[in-house]
N, C-alpha and C positions, 0 to 999 in steps of 0.2 A: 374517466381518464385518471391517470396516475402517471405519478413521475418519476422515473429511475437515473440511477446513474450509473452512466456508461463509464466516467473515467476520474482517476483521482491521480494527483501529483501532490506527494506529500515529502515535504522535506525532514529529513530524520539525524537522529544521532544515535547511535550505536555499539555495542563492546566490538574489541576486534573478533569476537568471537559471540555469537555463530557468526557462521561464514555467510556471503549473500547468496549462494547457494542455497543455503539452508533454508534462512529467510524466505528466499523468494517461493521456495517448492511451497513452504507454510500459507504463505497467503496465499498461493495461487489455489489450495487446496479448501479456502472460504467459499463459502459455494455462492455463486454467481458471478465467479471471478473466472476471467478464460484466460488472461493475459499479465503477467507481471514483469516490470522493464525493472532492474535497480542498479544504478551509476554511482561508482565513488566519485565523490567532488574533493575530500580530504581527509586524509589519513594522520593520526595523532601516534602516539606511545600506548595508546590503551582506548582510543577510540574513533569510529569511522563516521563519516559525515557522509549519510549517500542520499539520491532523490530516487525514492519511489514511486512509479508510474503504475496505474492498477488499471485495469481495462475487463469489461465484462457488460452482459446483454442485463444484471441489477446488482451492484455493487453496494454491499453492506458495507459502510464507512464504520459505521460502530466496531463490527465483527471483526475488520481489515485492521481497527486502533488495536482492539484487544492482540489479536493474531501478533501485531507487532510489540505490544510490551509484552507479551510472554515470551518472547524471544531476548527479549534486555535492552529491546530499543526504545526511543522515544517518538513520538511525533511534534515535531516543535511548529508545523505549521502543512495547512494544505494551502500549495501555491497555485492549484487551478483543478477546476472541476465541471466535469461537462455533461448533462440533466438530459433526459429527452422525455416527452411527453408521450404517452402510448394509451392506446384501451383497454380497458379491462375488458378481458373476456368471459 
């Protein structure tokens, strides 16, 4: 058995640039990743406060961190994350 993860909610801080367009096409683009939500919560002079939602059938958290600070963002916290047990085949 092994354990994957379906879903990740990470809250972030970010330039106003890239745009979350950008952003999001980048992650969605980590492979094992099918789905990515990203909400402004708040908007600065120079930087944006948004929650990213990551959704996928094995989602690389490491891969997903990286993907997003090479973009200029940070992740200051994952606020929920949902595992599921499966078999190896």
């Amino acid at each position: 058995m092994t354990v994957n993860v379906k879903k990740l909610t990470l809250d972030s801080l970010k330039p106003r640039e890239p745009s979350i367009r950008v952003l999001s096409t980048a992650v969605c683009e980590v492979e094992g990743v099918e789905e990515v939500n990203i909400t402004v919560i708040e908007v600065d002079a120079n930087t944006e406060t948004i929650k990213i939602v990551v959704q996928g059938s094995d989602v690389d958290y490491d891969e997903v961190c990286e993907t997003i600070q090479n973009h200029g963002a940070v992740v200051r916290s994952v606020d929920e994350i949902l595992v599921r047990e499966s078999e190896n085949d």
